[in-house]
FIROVO-131842 format. One record per residue (C-alpha): x, y, z; residue in three letters. Coordinates in steps of 0.02 Angstrom, whole numbers, padded with zeros to 5 digits, always signed. Layout:
N
XYZALA ...
//
This chain:
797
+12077+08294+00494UNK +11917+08292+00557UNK +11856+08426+00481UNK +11917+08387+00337UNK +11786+08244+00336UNK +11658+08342+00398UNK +11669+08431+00234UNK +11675+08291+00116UNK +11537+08207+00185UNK +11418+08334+00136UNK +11474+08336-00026UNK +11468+08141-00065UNK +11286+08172-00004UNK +11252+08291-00111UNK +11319+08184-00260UNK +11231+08033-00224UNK +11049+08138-00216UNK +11097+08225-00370UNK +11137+08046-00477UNK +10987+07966-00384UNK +10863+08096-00462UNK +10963+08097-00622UNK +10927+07885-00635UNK +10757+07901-00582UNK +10710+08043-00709UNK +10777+07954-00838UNK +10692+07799-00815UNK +10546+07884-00815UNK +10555+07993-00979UNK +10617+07841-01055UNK +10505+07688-00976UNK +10346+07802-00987UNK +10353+07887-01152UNK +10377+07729-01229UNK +10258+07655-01162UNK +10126+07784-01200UNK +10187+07771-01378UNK +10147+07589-01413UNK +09983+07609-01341UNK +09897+07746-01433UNK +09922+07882-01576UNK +09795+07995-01532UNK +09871+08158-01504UNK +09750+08218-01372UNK +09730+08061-01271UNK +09930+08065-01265UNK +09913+08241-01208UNK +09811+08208-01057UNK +09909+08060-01000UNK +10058+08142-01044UNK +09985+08287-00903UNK +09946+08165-00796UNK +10123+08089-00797UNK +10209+08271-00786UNK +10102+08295-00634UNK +10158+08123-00562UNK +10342+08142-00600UNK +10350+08327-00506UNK +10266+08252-00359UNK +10379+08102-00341UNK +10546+08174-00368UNK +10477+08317-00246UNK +10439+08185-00124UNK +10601+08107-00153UNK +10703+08261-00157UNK +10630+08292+00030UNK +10679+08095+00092UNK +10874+08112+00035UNK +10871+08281+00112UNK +10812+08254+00280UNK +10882+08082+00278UNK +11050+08157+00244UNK +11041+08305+00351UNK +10957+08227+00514UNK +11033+08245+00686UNK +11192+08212+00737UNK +11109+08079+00860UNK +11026+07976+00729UNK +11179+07983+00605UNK +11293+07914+00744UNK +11182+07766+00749UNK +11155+07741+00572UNK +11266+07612+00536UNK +11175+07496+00656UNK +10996+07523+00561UNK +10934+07375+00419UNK +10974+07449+00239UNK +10799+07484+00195UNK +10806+07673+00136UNK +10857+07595-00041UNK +10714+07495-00049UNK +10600+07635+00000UNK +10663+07725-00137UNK +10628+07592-00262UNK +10445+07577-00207UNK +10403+07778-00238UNK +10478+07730-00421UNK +10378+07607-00462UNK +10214+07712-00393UNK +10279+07836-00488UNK +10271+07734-00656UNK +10107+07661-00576UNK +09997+07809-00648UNK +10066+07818-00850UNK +10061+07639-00820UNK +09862+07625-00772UNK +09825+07774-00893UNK +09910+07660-01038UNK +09805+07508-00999UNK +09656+07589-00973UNK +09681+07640-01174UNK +09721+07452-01220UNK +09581+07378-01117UNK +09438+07528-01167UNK +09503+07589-01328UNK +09451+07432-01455UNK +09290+07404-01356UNK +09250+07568-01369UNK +09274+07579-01553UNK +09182+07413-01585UNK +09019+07497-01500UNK +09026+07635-01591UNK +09024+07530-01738UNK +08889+07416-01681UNK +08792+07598-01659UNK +08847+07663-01817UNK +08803+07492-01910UNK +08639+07485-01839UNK +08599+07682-01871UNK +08664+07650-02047UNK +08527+07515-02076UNK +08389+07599-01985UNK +08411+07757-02111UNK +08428+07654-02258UNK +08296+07560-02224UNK +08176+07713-02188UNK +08237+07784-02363UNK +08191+07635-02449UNK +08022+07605-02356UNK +07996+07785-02422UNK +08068+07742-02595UNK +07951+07590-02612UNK +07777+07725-02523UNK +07811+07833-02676UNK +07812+07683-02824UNK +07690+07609-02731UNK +07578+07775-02743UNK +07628+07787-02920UNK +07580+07583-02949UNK +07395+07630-02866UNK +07373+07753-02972UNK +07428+07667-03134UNK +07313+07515-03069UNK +07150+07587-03024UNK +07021+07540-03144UNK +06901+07696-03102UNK +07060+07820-03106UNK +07080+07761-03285UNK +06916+07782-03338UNK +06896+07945-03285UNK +07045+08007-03341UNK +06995+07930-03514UNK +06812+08017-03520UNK +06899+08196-03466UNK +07025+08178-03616UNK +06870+08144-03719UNK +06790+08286-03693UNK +06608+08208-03688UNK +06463+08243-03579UNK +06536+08167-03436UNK +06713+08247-03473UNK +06679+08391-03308UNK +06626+08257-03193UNK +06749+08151-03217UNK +06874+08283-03198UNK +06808+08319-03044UNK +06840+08151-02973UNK +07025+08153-03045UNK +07048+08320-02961UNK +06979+08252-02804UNK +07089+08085-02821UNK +07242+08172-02835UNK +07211+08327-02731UNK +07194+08174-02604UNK +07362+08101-02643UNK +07462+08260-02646UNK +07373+08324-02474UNK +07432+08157-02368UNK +07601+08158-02454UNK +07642+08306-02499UNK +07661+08291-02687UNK +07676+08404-02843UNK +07552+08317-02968UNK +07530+08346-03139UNK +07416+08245-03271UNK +07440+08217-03466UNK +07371+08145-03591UNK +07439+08017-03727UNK +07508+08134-03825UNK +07632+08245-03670UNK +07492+08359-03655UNK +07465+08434-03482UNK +07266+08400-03453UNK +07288+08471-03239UNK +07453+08583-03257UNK +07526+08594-03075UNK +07571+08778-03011UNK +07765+08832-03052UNK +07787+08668-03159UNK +07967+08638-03225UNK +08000+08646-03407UNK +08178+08565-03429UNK +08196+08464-03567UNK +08263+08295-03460UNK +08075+08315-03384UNK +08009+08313-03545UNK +08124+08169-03615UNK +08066+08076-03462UNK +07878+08096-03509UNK +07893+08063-03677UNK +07989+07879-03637UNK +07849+07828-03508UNK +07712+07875-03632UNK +07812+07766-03764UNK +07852+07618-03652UNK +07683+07611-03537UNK +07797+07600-03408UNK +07821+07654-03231UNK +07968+07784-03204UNK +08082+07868-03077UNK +08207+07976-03101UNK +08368+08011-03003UNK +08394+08133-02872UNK +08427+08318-02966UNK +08432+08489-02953UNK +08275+08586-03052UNK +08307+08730-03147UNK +08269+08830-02972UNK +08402+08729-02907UNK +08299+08624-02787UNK +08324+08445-02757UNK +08174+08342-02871UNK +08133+08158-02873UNK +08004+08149-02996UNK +07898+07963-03048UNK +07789+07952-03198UNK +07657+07825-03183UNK +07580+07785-03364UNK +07375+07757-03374UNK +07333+07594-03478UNK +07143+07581-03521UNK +07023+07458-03519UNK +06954+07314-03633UNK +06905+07478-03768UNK +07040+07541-03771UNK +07151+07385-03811UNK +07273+07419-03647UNK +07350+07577-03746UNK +07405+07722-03645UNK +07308+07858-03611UNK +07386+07955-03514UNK +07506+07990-03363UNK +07535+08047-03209UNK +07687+08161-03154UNK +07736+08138-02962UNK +07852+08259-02873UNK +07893+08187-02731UNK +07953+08306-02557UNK +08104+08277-02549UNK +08148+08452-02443UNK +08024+08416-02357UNK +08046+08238-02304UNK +08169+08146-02360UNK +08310+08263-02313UNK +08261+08277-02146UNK +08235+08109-02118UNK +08424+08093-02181UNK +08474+08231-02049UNK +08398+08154-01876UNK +08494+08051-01768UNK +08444+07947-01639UNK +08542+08025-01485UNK +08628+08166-01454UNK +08779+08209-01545UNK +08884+08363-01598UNK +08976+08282-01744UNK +08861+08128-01800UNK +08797+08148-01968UNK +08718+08037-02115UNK +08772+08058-02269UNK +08682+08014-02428UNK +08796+08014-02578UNK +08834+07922-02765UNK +08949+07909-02917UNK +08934+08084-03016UNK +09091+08023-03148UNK +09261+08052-03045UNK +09197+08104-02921UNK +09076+08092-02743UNK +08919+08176-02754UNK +08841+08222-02587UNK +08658+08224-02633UNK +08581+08285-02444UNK +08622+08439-02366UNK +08784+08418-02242UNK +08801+08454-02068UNK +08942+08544-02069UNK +08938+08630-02242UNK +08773+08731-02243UNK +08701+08724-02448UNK +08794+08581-02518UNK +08644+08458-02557UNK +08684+08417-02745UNK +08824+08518-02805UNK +08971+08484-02671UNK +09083+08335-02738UNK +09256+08256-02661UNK +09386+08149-02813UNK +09314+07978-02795UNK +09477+07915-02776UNK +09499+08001-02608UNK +09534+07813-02506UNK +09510+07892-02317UNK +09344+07960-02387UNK +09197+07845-02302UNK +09083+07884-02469UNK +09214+07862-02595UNK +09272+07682-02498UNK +09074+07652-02513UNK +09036+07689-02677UNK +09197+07577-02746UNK +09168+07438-02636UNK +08980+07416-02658UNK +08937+07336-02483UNK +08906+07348-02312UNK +09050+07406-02216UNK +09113+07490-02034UNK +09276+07580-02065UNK +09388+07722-01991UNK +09437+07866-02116UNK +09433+08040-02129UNK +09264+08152-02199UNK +09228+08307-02305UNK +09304+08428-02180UNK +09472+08313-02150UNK +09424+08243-01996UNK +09461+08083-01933UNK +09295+07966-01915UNK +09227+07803-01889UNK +09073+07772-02018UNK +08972+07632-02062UNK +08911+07625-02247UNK +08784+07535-02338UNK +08705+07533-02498UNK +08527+07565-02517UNK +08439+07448-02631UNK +08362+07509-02785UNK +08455+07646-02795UNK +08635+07697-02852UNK +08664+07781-02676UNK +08756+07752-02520UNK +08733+07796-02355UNK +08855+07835-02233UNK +08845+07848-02056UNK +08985+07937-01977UNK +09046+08032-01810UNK +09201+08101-01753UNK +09339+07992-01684UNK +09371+08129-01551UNK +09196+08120-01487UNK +09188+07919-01485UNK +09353+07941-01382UNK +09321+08089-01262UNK +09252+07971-01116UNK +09404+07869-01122UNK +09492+08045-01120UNK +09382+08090-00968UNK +09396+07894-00895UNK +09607+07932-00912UNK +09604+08096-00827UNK +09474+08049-00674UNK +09569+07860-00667UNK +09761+07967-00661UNK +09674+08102-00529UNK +09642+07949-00395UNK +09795+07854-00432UNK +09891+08019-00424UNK +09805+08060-00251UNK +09805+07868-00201UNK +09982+07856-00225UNK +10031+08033-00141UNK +09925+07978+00020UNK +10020+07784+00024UNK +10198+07893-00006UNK +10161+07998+00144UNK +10108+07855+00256UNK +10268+07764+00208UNK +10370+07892+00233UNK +10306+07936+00396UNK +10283+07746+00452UNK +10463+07733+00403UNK +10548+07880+00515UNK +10438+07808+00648UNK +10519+07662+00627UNK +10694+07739+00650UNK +10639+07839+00773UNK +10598+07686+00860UNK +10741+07595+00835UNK +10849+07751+00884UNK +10748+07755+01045UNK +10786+07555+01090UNK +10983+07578+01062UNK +10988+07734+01190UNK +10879+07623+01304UNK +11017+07493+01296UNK +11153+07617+01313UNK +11063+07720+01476UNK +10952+07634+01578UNK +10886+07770+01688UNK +10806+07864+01535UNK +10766+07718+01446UNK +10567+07728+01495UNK +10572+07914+01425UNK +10674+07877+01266UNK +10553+07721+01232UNK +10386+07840+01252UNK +10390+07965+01099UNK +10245+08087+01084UNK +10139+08043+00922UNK +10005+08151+00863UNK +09886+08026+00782UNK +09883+07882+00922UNK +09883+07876+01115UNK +10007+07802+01194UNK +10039+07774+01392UNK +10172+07656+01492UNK +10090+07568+01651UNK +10154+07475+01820UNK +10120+07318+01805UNK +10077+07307+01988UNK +09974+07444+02024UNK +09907+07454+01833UNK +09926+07638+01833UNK +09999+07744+01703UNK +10175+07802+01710UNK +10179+07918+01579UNK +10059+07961+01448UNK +10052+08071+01302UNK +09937+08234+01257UNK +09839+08127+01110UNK +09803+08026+01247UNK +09758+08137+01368UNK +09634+08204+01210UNK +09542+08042+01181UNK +09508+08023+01384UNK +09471+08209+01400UNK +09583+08226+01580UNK +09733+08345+01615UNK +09889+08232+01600UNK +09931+08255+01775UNK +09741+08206+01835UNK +09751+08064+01705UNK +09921+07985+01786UNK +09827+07949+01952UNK +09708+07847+01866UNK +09728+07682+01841UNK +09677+07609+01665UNK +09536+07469+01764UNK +09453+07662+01834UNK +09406+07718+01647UNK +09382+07572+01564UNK +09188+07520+01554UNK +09114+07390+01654UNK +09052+07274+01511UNK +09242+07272+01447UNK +09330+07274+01607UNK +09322+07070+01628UNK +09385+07050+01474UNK +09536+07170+01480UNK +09581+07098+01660UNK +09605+06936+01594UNK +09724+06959+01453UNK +09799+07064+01578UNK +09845+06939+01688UNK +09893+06821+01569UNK +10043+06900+01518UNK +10083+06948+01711UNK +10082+06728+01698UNK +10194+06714+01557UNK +10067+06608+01463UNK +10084+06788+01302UNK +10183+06913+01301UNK +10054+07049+01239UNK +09873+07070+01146UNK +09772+07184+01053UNK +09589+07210+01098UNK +09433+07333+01057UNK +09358+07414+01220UNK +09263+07556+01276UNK +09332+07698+01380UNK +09242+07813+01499UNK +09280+08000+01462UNK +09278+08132+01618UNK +09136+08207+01536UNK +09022+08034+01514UNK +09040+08017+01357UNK +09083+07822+01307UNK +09235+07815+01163UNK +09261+07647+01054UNK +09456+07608+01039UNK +09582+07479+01000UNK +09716+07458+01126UNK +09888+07359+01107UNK +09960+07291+01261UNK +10157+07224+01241UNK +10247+07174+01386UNK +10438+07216+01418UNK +10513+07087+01524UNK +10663+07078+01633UNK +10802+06970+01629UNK +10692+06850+01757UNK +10549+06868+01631UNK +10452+06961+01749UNK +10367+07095+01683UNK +10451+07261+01699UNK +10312+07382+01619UNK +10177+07389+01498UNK +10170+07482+01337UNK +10019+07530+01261UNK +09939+07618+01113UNK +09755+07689+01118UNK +09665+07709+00940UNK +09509+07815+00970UNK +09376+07725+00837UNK +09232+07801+00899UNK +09187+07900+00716UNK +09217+07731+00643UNK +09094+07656+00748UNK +08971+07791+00713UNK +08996+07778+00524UNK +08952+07557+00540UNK +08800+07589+00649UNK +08737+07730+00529UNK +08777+07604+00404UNK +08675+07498+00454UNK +08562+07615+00491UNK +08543+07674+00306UNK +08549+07489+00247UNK +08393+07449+00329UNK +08294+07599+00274UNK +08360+07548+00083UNK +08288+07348+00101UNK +08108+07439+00167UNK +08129+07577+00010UNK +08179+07409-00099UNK +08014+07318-00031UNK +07910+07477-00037UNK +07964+07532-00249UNK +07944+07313-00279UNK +07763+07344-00196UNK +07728+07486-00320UNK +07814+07433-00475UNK +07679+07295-00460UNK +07539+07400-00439UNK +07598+07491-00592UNK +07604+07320-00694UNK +07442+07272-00657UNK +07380+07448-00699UNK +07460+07451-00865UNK +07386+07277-00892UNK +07207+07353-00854UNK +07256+07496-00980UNK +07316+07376-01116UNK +07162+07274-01110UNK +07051+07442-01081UNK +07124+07524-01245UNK +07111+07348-01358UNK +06926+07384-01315UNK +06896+07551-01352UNK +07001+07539-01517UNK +06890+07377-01581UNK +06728+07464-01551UNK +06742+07594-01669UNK +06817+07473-01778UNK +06676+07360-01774UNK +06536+07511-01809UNK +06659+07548-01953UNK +06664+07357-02018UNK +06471+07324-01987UNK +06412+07512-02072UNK +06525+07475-02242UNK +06444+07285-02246UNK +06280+07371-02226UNK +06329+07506-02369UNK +06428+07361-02466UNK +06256+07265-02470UNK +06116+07386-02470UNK +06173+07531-02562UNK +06295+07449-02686UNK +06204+07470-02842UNK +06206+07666-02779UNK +06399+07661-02803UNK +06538+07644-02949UNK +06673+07539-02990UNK +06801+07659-02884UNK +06659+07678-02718UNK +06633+07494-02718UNK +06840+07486-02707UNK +06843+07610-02577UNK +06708+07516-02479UNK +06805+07359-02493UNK +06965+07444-02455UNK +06881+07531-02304UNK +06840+07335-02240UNK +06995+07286-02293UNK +07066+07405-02180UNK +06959+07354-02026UNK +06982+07190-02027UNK +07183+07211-02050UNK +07164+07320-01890UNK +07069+07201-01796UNK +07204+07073-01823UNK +07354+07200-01784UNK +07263+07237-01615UNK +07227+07056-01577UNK +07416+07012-01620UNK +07474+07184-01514UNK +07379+07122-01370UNK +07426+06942-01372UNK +07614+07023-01399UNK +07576+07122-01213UNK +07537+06954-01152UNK +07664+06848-01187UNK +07772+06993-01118UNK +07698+07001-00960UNK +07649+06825-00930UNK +07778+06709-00839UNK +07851+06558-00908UNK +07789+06403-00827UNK +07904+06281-00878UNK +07873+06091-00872UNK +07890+05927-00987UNK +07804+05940-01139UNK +07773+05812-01289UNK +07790+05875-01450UNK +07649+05789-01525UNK +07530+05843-01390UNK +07569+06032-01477UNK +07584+06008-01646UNK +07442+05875-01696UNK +07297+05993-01631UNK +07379+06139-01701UNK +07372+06056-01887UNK +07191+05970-01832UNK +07137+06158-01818UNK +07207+06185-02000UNK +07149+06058-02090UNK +07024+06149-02186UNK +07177+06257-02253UNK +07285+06131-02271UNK +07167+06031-02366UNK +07112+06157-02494UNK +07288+06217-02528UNK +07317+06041-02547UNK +07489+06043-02439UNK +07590+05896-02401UNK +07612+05903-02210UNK +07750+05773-02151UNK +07791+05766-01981UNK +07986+05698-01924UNK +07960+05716-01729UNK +08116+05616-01641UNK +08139+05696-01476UNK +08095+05639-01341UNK +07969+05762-01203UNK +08076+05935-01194UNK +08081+06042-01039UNK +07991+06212-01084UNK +07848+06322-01055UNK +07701+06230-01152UNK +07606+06402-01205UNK +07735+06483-01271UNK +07797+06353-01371UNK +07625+06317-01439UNK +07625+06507-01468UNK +07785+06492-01569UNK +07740+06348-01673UNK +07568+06405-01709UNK +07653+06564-01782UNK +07765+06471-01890UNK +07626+06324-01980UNK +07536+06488-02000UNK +07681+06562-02080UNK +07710+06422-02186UNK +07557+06392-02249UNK +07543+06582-02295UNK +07709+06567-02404UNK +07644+06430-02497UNK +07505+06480-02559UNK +07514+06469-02745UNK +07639+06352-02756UNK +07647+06233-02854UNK +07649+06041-02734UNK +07654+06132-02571UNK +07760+06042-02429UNK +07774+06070-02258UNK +07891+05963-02162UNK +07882+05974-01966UNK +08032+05879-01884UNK +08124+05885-01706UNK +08281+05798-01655UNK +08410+05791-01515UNK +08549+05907-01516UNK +08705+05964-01407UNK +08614+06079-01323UNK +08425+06005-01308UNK +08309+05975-01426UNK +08292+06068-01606UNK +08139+06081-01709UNK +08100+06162-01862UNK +07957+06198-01982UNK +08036+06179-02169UNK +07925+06231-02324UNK +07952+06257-02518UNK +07869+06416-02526UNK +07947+06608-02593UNK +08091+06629-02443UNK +08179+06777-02428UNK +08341+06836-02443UNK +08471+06813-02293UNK +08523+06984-02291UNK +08360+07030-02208UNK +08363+06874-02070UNK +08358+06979-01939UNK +08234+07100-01994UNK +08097+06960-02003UNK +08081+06954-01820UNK +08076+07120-01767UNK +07885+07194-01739UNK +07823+07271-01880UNK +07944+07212-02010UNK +07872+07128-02174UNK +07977+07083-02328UNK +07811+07065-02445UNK +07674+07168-02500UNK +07528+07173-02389UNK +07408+07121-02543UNK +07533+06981-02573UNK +07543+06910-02416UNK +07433+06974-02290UNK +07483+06987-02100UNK +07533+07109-01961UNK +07711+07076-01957UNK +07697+07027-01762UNK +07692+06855-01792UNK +07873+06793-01779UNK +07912+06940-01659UNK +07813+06836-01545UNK +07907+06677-01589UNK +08058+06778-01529UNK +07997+06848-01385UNK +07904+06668-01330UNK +08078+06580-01357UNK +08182+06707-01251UNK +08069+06693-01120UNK +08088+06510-01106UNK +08268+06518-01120UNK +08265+06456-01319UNK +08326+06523-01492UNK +08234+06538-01650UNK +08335+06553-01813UNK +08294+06533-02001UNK +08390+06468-02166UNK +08305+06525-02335UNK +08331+06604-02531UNK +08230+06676-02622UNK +08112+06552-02726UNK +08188+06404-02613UNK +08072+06402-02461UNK +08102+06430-02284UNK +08175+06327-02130UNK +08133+06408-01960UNK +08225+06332-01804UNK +08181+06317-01624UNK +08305+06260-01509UNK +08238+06203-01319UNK +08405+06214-01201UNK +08365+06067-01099UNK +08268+05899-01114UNK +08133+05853-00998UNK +08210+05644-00917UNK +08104+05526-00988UNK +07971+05448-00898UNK +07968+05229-00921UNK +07795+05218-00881UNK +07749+05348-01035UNK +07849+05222-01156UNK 
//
């Protein structure tokens, strides 16, 4: 009979492991792939965490495989007491589960916490790429009708043109000047120029011309109307792209405004204007921008592609293609940040926009597997550590928990045999020293070898030591009195860091923890104690420190040159305003000279170019003044303090009032709030900008108001500067305070387009906001908001 049992048992065993690793497996295909599929449908970031959790899943069930096997197969000592032992081994095994579904887990939330802000960045890149482009084709767009609009607009031009279709005496020189005028055009832009008279003749034929008949057509209707035209985007009968513009030539007073003549622009659009299409900003091996319009049914791409080498102008995709990023573009009509799937039938996030004046859209586009391959990378490197992580804790808990039983084993054959009990309770451990000592003459019983390691003395040498000999002499007062406190009663052990003394000198840092074992008298009947050698861990927190305080003096030492270097650049900024004026001002003072001395020496066209060339000067002058007073406000610090509005704005309009009284502007001023808290130059900076701005706008107005008003708000104080001026249109609010951006002609409005940048940068450097309201034709309403409000002081009231 009783072997009978000691077959079955086995067997039972073997049953139980086998429907333990069946539950567990299937909990985790089931738990885990479900998971993983409400969390993403991307095919390759499910087959890196689905990697990741085959990985996990053969570890684990390996691990567990080994626990059930030497749990159920230990020795017949251990399995004899094994009734007695707490029921823990189940809740062991429900711990390496749930590490187990710890890495799918972390690799799925990692795709809901990353994957939407990841995608929202790259549209907040591909939406601002999208409006950078289109805005650099349209600046071009309006260079070349604006070339075109000189030309058709220059008096002298005209009248040279004129005298060469003539054909009188001065017919050569004046064809000399036209040749020089437009060799000077098509040299800085790179144009194909051709010149005709009333009638479509070609009076300067250009090299190669084209003779379609469209080009023709398109000559013959500018001649007719008087005009300015561009033409579309097409394909020559070379089959190279062509934007061509045809500005007419009106003449003069004799010639009772009728056309003359025209001039045929070919603009570079090979040369330019494609590759101005096909830069991006960073790097990127899928990011593209695609120019494209309505060609019927159908998308036209009109640049050359990235991925489809000679497709500029002939390659077209149905229009009614919906995951198409052009098609979606062209339908809708507006601004939009979508996900879809290109020419090649790959999936994409794009950003499309129209651009104005013309029937194209742009599209700014890169592939969804690039936007996503550092959350790929983030999954893999995240499931690596947890995968690690997790086999490291499993090991520790698995050896922390057959210590543990070891332990316990060892305490019920103490109980049961009393003379081996001291050598059943000591158990040799590799990683830890551990020793059992008299209590009366404090010397060690027995000891182990990891012991006899950290002290570096034989094991026999080291028993006739007693632990007071190699413990250090600062420590040693210290140690003796815990000591003797539990020989009193008063605890019954401690725990305490120390040094040791080695047999070769050397001093070791360790942890040592004392428990007492008492007697049925509760006297103590012997110590035990483990030794934890810390020595490399005391070594790593002094060169720790160590390496901290070298950082602080390399922190102090790259503070003390990032200074230097700011006052350098401040020398250079004010150093190069200098040198760039100077020539400026021998340019300005030698054209006055030739514009007064030697004018009756020139023409209409050299008296222009004088007073363009001063023009020119002076516009530079400003735009360096307004650069440098940019650097400054930059580099200058806020000093913030109370500060009346009045005090600002009344000598800011007292210095205007020549302006404001020859414009004849009504100025009324709605100031309600009491003194604000901010930095008084750079809010006189930013309201200076804005009367300046205002008064600029409306200029030809008809009863020109300027209202100036501040009141109390949630957050501070607002004030704004209202006027009844042009305005401009919404859509471009943000543009109008970036550097350099202008929304009017320069000969409209004149200005460096530095001015509200400044306002910007003054109100973010005082902890403000500046915002405008406008429409076109309705004026403009600028806003300043000050965050806090200085307290009022009674004896000011």
């Amino acid at each position: 009979m009783a072997f009978g049992r000691n077959t079955q048992r086995p067997r039972q065993r073997a049953a139980h492991i086998a429907l333990l690793y069946l539950a567990f497996a299937s909990l985790w295909i089931f738990a885990s792939d479900r998971l993983l599929s409400l969390t993403t449908s991307d095919p390759e970031v499910l087959a890196i965490i689905g990697m990741a959790k085959g990985f996990t899943f053969v570890f684990v069930t390996t691990l567990l495989l080994y626990l059930l096997m030497r749990a159920w197969h230990e020795s017949p000592a251990l399995a004899d007491i094994e009734a007695t032992m707490p029921p823990r081994r189940r809740a062991l095994i429900l711990v390496f589960i749930g590490l187990g579904l710890l890495v799918p887990a972390l690799a799925a939330s990692i795709v809901l916490l990353h994957g939407p802000h990841m995608r929202e960045r790259a549209f907040d890149d591909l939406r601002n790429i999208a409006d950078l482009k289109a805005g650099q084709i349209e600046a071009w767009l309006a260079e070349r009708r604006s070339d075109a609009a000189v030309l058709g607009a220059s008096d002298g031009f005209i009248a040279n043109v004129a005298s060469m279709a003539s054909g009188g005496p001065d017919a050569e020189a004046a064809a000399t000047s036209v040749r020089k005028r437009l060799a000077a055009l098509a040299d800085a832009h790179g144009y194909e120029i051709e010149l005709f008279d009333a009638n479509g003749h070609a009076l300067m034929p250009a090299a190669g011309a084209s003779v379609m008949p469209s080009r023709q057509a398109w000559l013959r209707a500018a001649l007719d109307s008087g005009q300015p035209w561009v033409s579309d985007l097409y394909l020559d009968e070379g089959g190279r792209p062509r934007l061509d513009l045809i500005a007419p030539l009106r003449g003069g007073t004799e010639d009772d405004g009728r056309v003359i003549g025209a001039v045929f622009l070919r603009a570079p659009v090979a040369a330019f204007l494609y590759p101005l299409i096909q830069t991006w900003p960073t790097s990127s091996r899928s990011a593209e921008i695609v120019l494209a319009r309505r060609d019927g049914d159908a998308v036209l791409y009109l640049n050359e592609l990235r991925h489809r080498p000679g497709s500029a102008m002939s390659f077209r995709l149905p229009l009614t293609d919906s995951d198409l990023p052009a098609a979606r573009s062209i339908q809708g009509g507006g601004r939009a940040v979508l996900e879809g799937v290109d020419y090649r039938g790959v999936p994409v996030l794009a950003a499309t926009r129209p651009v104005a004046g013309t029937p194209w859209h742009l599209v700014a586009k890169v592939d969804s597997v690039e936007i996503l391959a550092p959350l790929r990378d983030l999954i893999f490197w995240v499931s690596v550590v947890a995968f690690f992580a997790i086999a490291a804790f499993a090991a520790v808990v698995l050896m922390l928990w057959r210590l543990q039983r070891q332990a316990y084993a060892l305490q019920l054959r103490a109980q049961a045999a009393e003379k081996d009990r001291q050598l059943k309770l000591f158990y040799e451990l590799p990683f830890i020293g551990m020793a059992i000592t008299d209590p009366r003459s404090r010397r060690w019983l027995h000891a182990n070898q990891r012991l006899s390691d950290i002290l570096g003395y034989p094991r026999g040498e080291l028993l006739e030591k007693t632990w007071a000999d190699l413990t250090h002499p600062d420590d040693l007062a210290d140690d003796v009195a815990l000591y003797e406190r539990v020989l009193a009663g008063a605890i019954d052990g401690y725990q305490l860091e120390k040094r040791y003394l080695r047999k070769d000198g050397q001093v070791i840092d360790a942890v040592i923890d004392v428990k007492a074992v008492r007697a049925a008298d509760g006297g103590v009947e012997f110590f035990v104690c483990t030794v934890d050698d810390i020595s490399e861990r005391k070594r790593a927190e002094r060169e720790i420190q160590r390496l901290n305080a070298g950082l602080e003096a390399r922190v102090r030492e790259r503070t003390a040159q990032l200074e230097a270097v700011n006052k350098e650049l401040e020398s250079f900024t004010y150093s190069v305003s200098h040198d760039l004026k100077a020539p400026l001002r021998g340019i300005d003072g030698y054209s006055r000279m030739l514009e007064k001395n030697h004018a009756a020496a020139l023409d209409q066209e050299g008296r222009e170019f004088v007073a363009n060339i001063r023009q020119g000067t002076r516009r530079m002058a400003r735009l360096i003044d307004d650069l440098l007073a940019y650097s400054r406000l930059e580099r200058r610090a806020a000093q913030t303090g109370p500060v009346r509005l009045a005090d600002v704005i009344e000598p800011l309009l007292d210095e205007r009032a020549g302006e404001i009284g020859e414009q004849g502007v009504d100025i009324e001023l709605r100031l309600d709030c009491p003194p604000v808290s901010a930095d008084a130059e750079g809010l006189r900076l930013a309201l200076r900008n804005l009367i300046d701005n205002a008064l600029k706008f409306t200029r030809g107005v008809e009863s020109p108001r300027i209202e100036i008003g501040a009141r109390p708000g949630a957050d501070g104080c607002r004030i704004w500067v209202r006027d009844n001026g042009v305005g401009f249109d919404m859509r471009f609010h943000d543009r109008v305070f970036e550097i350099f951006q202008r929304l009017h002609r320069e000969q409209d409005y004149p200005g460096t387009g530095i001015g509200l940048a400044m306002v910007r940068k003054a109100m973010q450097r005082m902890g403000g906001r500046v915002w405008a309201e406008s429409s076109p034709g309705a004026g403009a309403t600028f806003y300043l908001e000050v965050t806090e409000s200085a307290p009022t002081d009674r004896r000011e009231e």
